[in-house]
C-alpha positions as CSV (number, residue, x, y, z in Angstrom):
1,X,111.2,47.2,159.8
2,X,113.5,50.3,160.7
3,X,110.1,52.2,160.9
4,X,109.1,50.5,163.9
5,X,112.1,49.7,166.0
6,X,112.7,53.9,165.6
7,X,108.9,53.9,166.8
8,X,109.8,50.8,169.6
9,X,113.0,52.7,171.2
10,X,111.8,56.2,170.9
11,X,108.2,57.5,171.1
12,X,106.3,53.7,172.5
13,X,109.0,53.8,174.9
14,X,108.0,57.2,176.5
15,X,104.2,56.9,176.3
16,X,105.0,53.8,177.8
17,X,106.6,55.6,180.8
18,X,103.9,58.2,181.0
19,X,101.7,55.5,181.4
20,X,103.3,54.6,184.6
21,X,103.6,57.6,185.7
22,X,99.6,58.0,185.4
23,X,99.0,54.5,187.0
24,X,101.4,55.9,189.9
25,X,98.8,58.7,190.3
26,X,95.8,57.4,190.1
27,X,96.8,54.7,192.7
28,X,97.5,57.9,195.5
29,X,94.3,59.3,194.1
30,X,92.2,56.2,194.6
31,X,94.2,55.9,198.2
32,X,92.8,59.9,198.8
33,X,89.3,59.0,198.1
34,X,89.5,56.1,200.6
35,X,91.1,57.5,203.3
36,X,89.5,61.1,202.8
37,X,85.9,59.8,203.5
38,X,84.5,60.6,206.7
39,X,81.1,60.6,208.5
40,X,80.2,63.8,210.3
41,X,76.6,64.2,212.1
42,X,75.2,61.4,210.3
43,X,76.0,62.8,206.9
44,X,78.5,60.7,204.9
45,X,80.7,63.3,203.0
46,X,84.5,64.1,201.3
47,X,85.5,67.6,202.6
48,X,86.3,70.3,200.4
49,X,89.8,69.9,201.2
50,X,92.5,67.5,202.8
51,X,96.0,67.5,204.4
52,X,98.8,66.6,206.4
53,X,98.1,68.6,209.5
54,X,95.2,67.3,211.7
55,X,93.0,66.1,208.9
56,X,89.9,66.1,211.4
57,X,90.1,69.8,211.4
58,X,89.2,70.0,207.7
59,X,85.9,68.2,208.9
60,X,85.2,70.3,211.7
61,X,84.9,73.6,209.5
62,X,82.2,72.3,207.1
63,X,78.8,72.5,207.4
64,X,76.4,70.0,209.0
65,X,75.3,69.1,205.3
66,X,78.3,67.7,203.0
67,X,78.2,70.1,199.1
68,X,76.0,68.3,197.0
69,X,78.5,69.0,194.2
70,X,81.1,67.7,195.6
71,X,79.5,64.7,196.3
72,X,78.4,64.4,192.9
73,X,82.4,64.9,191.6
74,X,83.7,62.5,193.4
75,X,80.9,59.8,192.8
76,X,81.7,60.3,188.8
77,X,85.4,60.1,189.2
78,X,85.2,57.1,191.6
79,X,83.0,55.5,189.2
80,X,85.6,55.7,186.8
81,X,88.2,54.3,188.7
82,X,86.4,51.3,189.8
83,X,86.1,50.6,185.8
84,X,89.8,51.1,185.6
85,X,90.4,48.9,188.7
86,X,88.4,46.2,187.9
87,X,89.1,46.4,184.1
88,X,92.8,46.8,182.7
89,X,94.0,47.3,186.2
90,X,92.4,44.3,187.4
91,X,94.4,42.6,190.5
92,X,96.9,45.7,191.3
93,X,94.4,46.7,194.4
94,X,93.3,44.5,197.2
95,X,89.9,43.7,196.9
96,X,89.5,45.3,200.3
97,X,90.2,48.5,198.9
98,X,87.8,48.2,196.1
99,X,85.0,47.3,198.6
100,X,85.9,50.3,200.9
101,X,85.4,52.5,197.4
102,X,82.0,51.3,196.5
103,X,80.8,51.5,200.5
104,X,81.5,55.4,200.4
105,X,79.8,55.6,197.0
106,X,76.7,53.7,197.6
107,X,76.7,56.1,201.4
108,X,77.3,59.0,199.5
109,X,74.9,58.6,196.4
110,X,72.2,57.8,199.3
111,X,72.9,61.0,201.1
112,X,72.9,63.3,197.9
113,X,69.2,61.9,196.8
114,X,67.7,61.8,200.2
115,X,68.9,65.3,200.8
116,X,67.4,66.1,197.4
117,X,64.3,64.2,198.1
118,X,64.3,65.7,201.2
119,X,64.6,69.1,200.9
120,X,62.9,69.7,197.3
121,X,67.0,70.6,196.3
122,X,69.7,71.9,197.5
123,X,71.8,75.3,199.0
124,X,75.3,75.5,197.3
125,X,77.8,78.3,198.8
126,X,79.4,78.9,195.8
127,X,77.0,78.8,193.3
128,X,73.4,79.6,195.2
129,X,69.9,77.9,195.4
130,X,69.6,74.9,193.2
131,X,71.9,76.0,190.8
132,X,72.6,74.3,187.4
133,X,76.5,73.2,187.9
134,X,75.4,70.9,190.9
135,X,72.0,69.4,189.1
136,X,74.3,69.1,186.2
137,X,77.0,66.7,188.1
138,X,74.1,64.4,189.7
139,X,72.0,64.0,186.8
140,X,75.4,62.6,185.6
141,X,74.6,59.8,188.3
142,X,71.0,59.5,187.9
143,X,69.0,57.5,185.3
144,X,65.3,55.7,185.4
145,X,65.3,53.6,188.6
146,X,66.1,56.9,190.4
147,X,63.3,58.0,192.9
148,X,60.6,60.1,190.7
149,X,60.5,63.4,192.8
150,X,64.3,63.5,192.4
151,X,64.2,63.3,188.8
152,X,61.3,65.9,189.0
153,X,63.2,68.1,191.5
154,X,66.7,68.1,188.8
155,X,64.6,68.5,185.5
156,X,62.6,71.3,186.7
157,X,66.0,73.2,187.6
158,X,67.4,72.1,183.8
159,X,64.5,72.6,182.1
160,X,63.3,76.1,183.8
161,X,66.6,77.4,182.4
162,X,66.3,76.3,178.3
163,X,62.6,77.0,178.9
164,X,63.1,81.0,179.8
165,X,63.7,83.4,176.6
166,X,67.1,84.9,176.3
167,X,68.4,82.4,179.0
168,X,71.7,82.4,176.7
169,X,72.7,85.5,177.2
170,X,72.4,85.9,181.5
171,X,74.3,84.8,184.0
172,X,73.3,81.3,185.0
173,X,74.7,81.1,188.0
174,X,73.1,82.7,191.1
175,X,76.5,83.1,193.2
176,X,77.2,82.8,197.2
177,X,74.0,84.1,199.2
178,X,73.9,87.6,200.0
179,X,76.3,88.5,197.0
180,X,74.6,89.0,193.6
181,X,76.7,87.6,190.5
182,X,77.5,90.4,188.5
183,X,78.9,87.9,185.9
184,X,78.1,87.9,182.4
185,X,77.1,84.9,180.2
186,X,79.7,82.0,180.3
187,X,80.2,79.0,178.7
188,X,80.8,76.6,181.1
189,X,77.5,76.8,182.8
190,X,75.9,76.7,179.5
191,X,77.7,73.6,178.2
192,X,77.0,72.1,181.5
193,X,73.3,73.0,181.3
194,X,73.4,71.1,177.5
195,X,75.3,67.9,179.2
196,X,72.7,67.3,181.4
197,X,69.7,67.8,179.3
198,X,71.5,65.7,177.0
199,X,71.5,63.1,179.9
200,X,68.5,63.4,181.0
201,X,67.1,62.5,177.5
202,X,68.9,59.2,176.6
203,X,69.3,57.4,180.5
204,X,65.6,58.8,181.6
205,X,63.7,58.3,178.4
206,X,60.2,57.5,180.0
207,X,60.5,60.2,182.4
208,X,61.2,63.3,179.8
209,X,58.3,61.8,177.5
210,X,56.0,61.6,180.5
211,X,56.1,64.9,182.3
212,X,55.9,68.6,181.0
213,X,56.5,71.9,182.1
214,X,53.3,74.5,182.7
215,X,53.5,78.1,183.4
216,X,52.8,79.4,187.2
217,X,53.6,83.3,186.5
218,X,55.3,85.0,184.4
219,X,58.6,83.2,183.3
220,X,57.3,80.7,186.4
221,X,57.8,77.0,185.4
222,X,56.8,73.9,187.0
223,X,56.5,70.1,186.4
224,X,53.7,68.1,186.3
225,X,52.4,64.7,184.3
226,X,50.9,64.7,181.2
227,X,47.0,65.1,181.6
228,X,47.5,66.8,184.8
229,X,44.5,69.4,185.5
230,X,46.0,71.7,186.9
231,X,46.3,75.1,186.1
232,X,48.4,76.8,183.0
233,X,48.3,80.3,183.8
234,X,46.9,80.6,180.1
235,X,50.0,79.5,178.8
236,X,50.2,75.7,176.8
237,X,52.2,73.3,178.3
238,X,55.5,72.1,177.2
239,X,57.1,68.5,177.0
240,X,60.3,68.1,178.9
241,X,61.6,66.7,175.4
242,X,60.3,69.6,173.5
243,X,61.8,72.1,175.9
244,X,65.2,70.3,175.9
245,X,65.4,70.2,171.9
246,X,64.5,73.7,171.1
247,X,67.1,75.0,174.4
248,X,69.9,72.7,172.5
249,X,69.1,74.8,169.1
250,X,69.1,78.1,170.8
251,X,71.9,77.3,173.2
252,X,73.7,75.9,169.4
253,X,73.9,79.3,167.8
254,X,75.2,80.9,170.9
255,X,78.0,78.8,171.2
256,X,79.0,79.3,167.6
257,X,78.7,83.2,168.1
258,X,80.9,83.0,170.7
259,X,83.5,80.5,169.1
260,X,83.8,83.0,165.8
261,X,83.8,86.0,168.5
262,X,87.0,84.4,170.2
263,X,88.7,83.5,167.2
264,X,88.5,87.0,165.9
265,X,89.6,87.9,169.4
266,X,92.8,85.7,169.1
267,X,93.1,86.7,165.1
268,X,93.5,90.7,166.1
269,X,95.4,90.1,169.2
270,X,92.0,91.6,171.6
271,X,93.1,90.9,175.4
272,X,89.4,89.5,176.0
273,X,91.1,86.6,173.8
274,X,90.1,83.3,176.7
275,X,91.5,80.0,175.4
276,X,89.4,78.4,178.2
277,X,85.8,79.6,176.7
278,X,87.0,78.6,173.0
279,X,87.5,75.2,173.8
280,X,83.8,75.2,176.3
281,X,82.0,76.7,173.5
282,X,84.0,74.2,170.6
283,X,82.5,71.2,172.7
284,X,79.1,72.9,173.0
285,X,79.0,73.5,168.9
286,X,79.8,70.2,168.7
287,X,77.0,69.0,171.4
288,X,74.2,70.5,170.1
289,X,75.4,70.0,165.9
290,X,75.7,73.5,165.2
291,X,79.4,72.5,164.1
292,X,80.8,69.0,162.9
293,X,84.4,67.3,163.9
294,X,85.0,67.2,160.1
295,X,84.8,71.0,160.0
296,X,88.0,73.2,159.1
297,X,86.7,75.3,162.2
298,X,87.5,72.4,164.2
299,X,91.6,72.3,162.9
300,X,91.7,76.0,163.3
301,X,90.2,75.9,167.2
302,X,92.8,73.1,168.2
303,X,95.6,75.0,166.6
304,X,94.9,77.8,168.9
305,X,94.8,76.1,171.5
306,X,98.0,74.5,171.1
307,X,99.7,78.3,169.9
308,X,98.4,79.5,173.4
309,X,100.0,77.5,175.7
310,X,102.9,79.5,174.4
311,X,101.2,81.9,177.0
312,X,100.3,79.7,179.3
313,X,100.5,76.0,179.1
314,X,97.4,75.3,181.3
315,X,95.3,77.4,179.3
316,X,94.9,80.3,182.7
317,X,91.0,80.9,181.8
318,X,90.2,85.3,182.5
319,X,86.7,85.3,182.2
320,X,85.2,84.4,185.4
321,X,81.6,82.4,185.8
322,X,80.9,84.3,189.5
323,X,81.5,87.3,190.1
324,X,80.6,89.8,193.2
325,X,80.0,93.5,193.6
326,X,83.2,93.1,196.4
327,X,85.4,91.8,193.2
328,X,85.2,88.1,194.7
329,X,85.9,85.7,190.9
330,X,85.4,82.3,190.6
331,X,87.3,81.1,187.5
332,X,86.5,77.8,185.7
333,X,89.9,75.2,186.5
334,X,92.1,74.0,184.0
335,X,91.7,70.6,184.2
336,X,87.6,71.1,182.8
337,X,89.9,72.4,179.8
338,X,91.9,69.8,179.3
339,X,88.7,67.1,179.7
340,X,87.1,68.9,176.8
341,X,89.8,68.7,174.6
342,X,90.5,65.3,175.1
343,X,86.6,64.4,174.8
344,X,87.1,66.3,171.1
345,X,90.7,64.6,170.2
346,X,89.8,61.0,171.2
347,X,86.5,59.6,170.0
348,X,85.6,56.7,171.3
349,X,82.4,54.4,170.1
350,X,81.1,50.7,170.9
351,X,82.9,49.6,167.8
352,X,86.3,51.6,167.3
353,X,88.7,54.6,168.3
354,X,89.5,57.6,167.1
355,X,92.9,58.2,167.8
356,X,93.7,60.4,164.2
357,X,93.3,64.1,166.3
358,X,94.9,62.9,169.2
359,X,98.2,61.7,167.4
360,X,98.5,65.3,165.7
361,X,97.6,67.5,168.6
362,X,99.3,64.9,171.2
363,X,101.9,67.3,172.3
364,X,99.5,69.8,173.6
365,X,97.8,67.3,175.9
366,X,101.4,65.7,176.7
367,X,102.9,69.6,177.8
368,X,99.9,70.3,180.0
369,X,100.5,66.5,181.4
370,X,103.8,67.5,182.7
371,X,102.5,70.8,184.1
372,X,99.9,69.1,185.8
373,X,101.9,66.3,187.6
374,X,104.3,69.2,188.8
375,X,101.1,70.4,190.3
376,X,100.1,67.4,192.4
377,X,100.7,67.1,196.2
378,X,102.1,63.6,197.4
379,X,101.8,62.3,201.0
380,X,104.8,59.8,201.6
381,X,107.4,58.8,199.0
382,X,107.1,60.5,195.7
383,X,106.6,57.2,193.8
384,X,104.6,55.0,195.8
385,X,102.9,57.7,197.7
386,X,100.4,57.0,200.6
387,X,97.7,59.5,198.7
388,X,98.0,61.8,195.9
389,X,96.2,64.8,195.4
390,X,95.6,68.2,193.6
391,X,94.6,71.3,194.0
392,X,92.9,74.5,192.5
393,X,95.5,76.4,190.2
394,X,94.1,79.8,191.6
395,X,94.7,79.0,195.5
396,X,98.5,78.3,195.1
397,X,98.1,76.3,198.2
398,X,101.4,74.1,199.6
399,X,100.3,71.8,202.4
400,X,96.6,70.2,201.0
401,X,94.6,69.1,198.8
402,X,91.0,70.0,197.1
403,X,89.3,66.7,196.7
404,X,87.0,68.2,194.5
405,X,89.5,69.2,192.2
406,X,91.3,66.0,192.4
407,X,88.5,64.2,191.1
408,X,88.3,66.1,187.9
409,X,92.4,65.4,187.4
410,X,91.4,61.3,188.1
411,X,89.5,61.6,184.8
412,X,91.3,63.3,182.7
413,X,94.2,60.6,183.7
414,X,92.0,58.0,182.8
415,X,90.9,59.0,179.8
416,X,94.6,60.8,178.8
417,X,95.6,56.6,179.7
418,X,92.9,55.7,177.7
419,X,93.8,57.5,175.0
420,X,97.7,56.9,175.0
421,X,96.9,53.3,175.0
422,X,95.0,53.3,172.2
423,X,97.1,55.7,170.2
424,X,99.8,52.9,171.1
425,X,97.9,50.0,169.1
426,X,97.1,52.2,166.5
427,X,100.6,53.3,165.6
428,X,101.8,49.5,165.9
429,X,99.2,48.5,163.2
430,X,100.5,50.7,160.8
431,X,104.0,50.5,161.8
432,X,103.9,46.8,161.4
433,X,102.8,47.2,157.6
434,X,99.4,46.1,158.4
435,X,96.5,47.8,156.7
436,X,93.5,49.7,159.1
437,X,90.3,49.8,158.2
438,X,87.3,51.2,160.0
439,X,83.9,49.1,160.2
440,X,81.9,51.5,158.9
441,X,84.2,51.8,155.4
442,X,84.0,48.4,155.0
443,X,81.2,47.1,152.3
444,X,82.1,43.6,152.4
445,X,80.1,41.6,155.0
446,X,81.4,37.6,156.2
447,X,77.6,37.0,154.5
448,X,79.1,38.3,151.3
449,X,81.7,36.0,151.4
450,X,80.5,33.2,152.5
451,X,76.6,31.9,153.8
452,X,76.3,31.9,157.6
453,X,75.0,28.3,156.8
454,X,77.3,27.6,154.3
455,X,75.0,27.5,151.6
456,X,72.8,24.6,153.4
457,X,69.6,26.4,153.4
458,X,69.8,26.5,149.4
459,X,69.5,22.8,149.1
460,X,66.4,22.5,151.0
């Protein structure tokens, strides 16, 4: 029994008040989203950015069309919030505040795919024409009841990527207009790229196995649907599935290059050593199977990870994604770090958790935790704040918010909750003296033991 009252007093104790510390936050986060929304020229939209001083002002310098990615960002965190609202936080927001939540999704979600539908795509200032981080967040959002030429419109940008050779090794990002991206090959765009071709094949199932690409020039791709007549250039037509599998195995042995490159990197002390792209390019081996989570590769990535925060506790990434002639970077935020990691450390099926990696490399999430809440900006009292907010680690900024950025911080709270939580019932299992077994180590079914009809179908 001394095992767990030591456990009881000491560690449940403190991930108990971490807990409430994250429920603290993603109450001001949830309050953000809601009071950040705003309708300008008929287009629903969060801004890039909010604050205390005239807020209206951070509306009147956008655009007449809201960024699609942003849009996109804030839909998949909301979405997650809602679950966490209605779910194990059920009752501690007014219903009122729910409803306001789900009226700026549905508005928003309308306004991304109309302007898609629209417009045949979309303009991003950051990133360029259609480019593959914004199709990646709203095919996050999309699935088979979403309007054909949409799904059309976000495949064709996915797919014309894996389908070009040598797409691993360029630049896929085009960068702001007017300024070439002098960038080399990253692995954040990549691993987005692979998420989203990933989700396209398991949520739109009939549309991938209906359509396929055809060549319209030379490393020119389009979509059409099987059967079409139209013309191939001379070139056979490929399946969307077929171009997304063999893009997966090509994108597969990229990532584990790169992986082995950065160890050796961090092995022989090289200052092109980046922490950031060893943990993108860890999740991508793992997304595509080049690598498995029983690997010893896996154990030697994580303790990296955890001996570089020594350096820097958020990870600070170098390699940049975007970058101009003029010397203008656009670094990848530590937050997208921390999210892959705890997708890696805490596995998470229909049946059971994971919680094994998380218990041993706990302390690395835990220290970047407590960097990142010194990070956030509250508006009101520090504990029951009106709205809470974060923003970009590269803009040092001291008076607002970047809603976009936020919304990547409200999942990895949610999932960091999630994960504490179930670390918590795990621990008290074992602590108790009980003894854990997984489902799918178990041999023994309730039919072994006894008939589901106790036997009463062998008398007849």
């Amino acid at each position: 029994m001394k095992d767990i009252e030591d456990y009881l007093a000491g560690e449940f104790k403190r991930s108990k008040e971490t807990v409430e510390a994250i429920d603290r936050s993603l109450k001001g986060v949830t309050n953000l989203f809601k009071d950040s929304f705003r309708q300008r020229k008929g287009n629903p939209r969060w801004p890039y950015e909010w604050g205390d001083s005239d807020p209206e002002n951070y509306l009147r310098v956008l655009q007449d069309k809201p960024s699609i990615s942003t849009q996109a960002m804030c839909i998949t965190a909301i979405d997650e919030l809602l679950k966490y609202w209605k779910g194990d936080a059920v009752g501690q927001l007014t219903n009122e505040t729910i409803a306001t939540l789900e009226s700026h999704r549905r508005m928003s979600l309308k306004g991304i795919l109309d302007t898609i539908e629209k417009d045949k795509g979309w303009v991003s200032s950051t990133f360029g024409k259609n480019d593959v981080f914004t199709a990646s967040w709203v095919i996050s959002l999309v699935d088979e009841t979403t309007s054909e030429n949409v799904l059309q419109r976000l495949a064709e940008i996915i797919g014309c990527v894996l389908i070009n050779p040598g797409f691993e090794n360029r630049t896929l990002l085009a960068g702001p207009k007017g300024h070439p991206n002098t960038a080399g090959p990253h692995a954040l765009p990549l691993l987005r790229v692979v998420r989203a071709a990933c989700r396209l094949q398991n949520k739109c199932v009939k549309f991938v196995e209906l359509y396929e690409f055809y060549e319209t020039g030379k490393n020119k791709w389009s979509l059409r649907k099987k059967g079409s007549k139209k013309p191939t250039n001379g070139v056979p037509p490929q399946l969307v599935t077929d171009v997304i599998e063999n893009g997966k195995k090509i994108a597969a042995l990229w990532f584990a290059k790169t992986l082995d490159r950065q160890l050796s990197f961090e092995r022989f002390k090289d200052s092109r050593f980046d922490a950031a792209e060893l943990v993108f390019c860890l999740e991508g081996a793992l997304e595509t199977g080049s690598i498995s989570r029983d690997q010893k590769i896996v154990a030697d990535v994580l303790e990296v990870v955890r001996k570089a925060q020594i350096d820097s506790v958020y990870w600070r990434p170098y390699r940049p994604m975007v970058c101009t002639p003029q010397g203008m970077v656009l670094l990848p935020i530590s937050v997208e770090i921390a999210n892959c990691l705890l997708k890696l450390l805490f596995e998470r099926t229909w049946s059971f958790e994971r919680t094994e990696l998380f218990a041993k490399y706990r302390d690395t999430i835990d220290q970047y935790f407590h960097w990142l809440r010194g990070q956030r900006y509250p508006k009101g009292d520090t504990l029951e704040s009106k709205w809470t907010g974060w923003h970009s680690e590269n803009a040092y900024e001291t008076d607002r918010v970047h809603i976009w950025t936020t919304s990547q911080v409200a999942i990895f709270l949610l999932h960091y909750r999630e994960a504490i939580e179930a670390d918590i019932k795990a621990k008290l299992l074992v602590k108790s003296g009980f003894t854990v077994k997984r489902p799918n180590t178990i041999r023994v079914t309730w039919n072994d033991v006894i008939a589901f009809d106790k036997g009463i179908a062998k008398d007849h």
